[in-house]
C-alpha positions in Angstrom: 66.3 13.8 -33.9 64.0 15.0 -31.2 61.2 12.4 -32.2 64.5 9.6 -31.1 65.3 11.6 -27.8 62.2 11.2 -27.0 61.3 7.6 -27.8 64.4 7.2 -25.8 63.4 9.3 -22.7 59.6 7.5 -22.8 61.6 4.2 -22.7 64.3 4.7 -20.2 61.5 5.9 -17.6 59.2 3.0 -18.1 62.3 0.8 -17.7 63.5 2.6 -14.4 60.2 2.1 -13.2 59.2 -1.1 -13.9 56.5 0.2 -16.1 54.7 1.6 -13.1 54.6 4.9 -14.5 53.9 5.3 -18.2 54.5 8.7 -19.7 51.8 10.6 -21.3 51.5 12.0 -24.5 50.0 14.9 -23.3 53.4 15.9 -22.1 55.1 15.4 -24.9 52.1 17.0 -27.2 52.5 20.4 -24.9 56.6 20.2 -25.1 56.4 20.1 -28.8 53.5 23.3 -28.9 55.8 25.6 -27.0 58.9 24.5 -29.1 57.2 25.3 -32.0 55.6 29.0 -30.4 58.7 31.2 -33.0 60.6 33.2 -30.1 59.9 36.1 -32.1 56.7 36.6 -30.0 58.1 37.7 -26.9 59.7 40.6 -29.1 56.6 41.9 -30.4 54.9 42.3 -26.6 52.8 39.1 -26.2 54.1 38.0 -22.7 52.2 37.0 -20.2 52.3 38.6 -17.3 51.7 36.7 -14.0 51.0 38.9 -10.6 51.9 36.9 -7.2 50.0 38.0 -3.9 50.8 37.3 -0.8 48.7 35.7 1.6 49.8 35.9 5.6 49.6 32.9 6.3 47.9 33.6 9.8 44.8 35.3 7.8 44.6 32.1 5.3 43.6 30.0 8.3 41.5 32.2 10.2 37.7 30.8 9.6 34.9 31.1 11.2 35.3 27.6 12.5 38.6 28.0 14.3 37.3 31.6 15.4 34.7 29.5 17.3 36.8 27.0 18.2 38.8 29.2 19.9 35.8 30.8 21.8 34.5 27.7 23.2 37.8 26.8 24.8 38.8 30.5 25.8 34.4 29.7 27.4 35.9 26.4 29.1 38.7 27.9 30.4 36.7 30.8 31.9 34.3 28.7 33.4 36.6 26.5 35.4 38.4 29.7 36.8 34.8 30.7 38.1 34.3 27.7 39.6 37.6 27.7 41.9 38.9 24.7 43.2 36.0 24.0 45.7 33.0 24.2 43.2 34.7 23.2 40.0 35.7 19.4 41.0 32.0 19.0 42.3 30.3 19.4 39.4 33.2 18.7 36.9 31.4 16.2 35.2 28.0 16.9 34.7 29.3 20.6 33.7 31.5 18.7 30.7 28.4 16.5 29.5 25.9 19.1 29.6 26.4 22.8 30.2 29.7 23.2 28.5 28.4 21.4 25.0 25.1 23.8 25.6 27.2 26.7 26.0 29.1 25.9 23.2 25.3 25.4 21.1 25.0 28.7 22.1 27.8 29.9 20.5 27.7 28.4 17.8 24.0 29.4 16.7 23.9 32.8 18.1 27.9 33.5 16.3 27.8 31.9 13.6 26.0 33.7 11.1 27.9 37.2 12.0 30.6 36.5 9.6 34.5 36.1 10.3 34.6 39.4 9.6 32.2 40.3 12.5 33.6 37.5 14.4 37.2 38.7 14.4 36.5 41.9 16.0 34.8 40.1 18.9 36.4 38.6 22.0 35.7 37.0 25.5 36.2 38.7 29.1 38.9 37.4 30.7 37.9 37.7 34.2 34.7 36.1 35.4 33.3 37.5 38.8 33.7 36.4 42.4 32.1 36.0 45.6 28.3 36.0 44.9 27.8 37.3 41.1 26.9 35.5 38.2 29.2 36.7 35.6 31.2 33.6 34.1 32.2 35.7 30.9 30.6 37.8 28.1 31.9 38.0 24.5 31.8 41.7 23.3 32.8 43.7 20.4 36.4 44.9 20.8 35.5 48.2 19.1 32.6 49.2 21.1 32.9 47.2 24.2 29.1 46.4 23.6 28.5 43.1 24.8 27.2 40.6 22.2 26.1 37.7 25.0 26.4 37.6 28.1 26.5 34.0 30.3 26.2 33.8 33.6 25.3 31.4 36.3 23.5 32.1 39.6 23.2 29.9 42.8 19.4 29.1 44.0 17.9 27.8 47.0 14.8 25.9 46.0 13.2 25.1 49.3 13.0 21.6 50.7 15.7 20.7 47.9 18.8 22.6 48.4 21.3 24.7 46.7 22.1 24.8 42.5 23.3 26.5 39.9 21.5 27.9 37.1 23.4 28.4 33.6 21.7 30.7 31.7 22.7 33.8 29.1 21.5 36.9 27.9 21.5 38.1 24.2 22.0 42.1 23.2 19.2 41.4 20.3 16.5 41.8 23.3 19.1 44.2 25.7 19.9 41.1 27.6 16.4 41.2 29.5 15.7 37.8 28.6 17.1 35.0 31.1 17.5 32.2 28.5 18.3 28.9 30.3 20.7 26.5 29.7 20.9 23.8 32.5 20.8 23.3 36.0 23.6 21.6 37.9 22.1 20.4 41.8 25.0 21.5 44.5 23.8 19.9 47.5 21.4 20.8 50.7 25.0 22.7 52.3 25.5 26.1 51.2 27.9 26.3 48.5 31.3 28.1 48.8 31.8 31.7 46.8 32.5 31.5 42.9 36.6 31.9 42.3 37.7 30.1 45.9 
């Protein structure tokens, strides 16, 4: 009898479906071994047991890559509020083409390798500095308030050239006495306005 139910079941679905979809008889081979398991096992303690654990779904999709991703555009958004309204639409462009994807190099090499362990205990400044300082933002260890790197920019007046700014950043590996360069962006011959007007 069950041999006829299912030589009917195998035929009514390739007739619904055209034949699209054949059934396998590696279905029907693993419904006949549990029919045949005697139900007198589960008496005698051979159950299996299954465990569920649950996973928060905001730690399943926190990785090092979106970690990053969200420090570079917390970086951009940081940068622009340095640059005010004055400086910021000046050098718009050549920031976006070549300091910001530098910055972002940066980042990428020098935070990489902590870990997203490491990585999710670290954050960005939120403020960058004003009037004459260099401080665009630092990301720091939300434990210790150590800072991990620091980037800044600083206006120079090269003589016979004019004003610029100079990207650079400083690493805690060395106690941030290195100035490591990034890029320059040239202003203009005019003093520039202060950082955040």
């Amino acid at each position: 009898m069950k041999s006829w139910w299912q030589k009917s079941l195998m035929i009514a679905v390739t007739v619904l479906t055209l034949g699209a979809i054949t059934p396998n008889h590696m279905i029907w081979e693993s419904l006949l071994e549990e029919e045949d398991v005697p139900k007198s096992h589960a008496s005698q303690g051979q159950t299996k047991e299954y465990t569920l654990e649950w996973i928060d779904p905001a730690e399943y999709y926190v990785t090092t890559d979106t970690i990053l991703a969200d420090f570079k555009l917390t970086a951009q958004e940081q940068s622009y509020m340095k640059f005010g309204s004055r400086i910021g639409p000046v050098i718009d462009t050549e920031f976006r083409t070549r300091i910001l994807p530098a910055i972002q190099q940066v980042m990428d090499t020098e935070l990489a390798e902590l870990g997203k362990d490491r990585l999710r205990n670290l954050a960005i400044s939120e403020k960058p500095s004003g009037d004459h300082s260099e401080k665009i933002f630092h990301v720091f260890n939300k434990d210790s308030g150590k800072d991990e790197i620091r980037f800044h920019v600083r206006t120079e007046k090269k003589p016979l050239e004019g004003y610029s700014f100079n990207f650079h950043y400083h690493l805690a590996s060395d106690e941030y006495q290195r100035h490591i360069s990034i890029g320059d962006i040239y202003w203009s011959k005019n003093t520039p306005p202060k950082w955040l007007s």
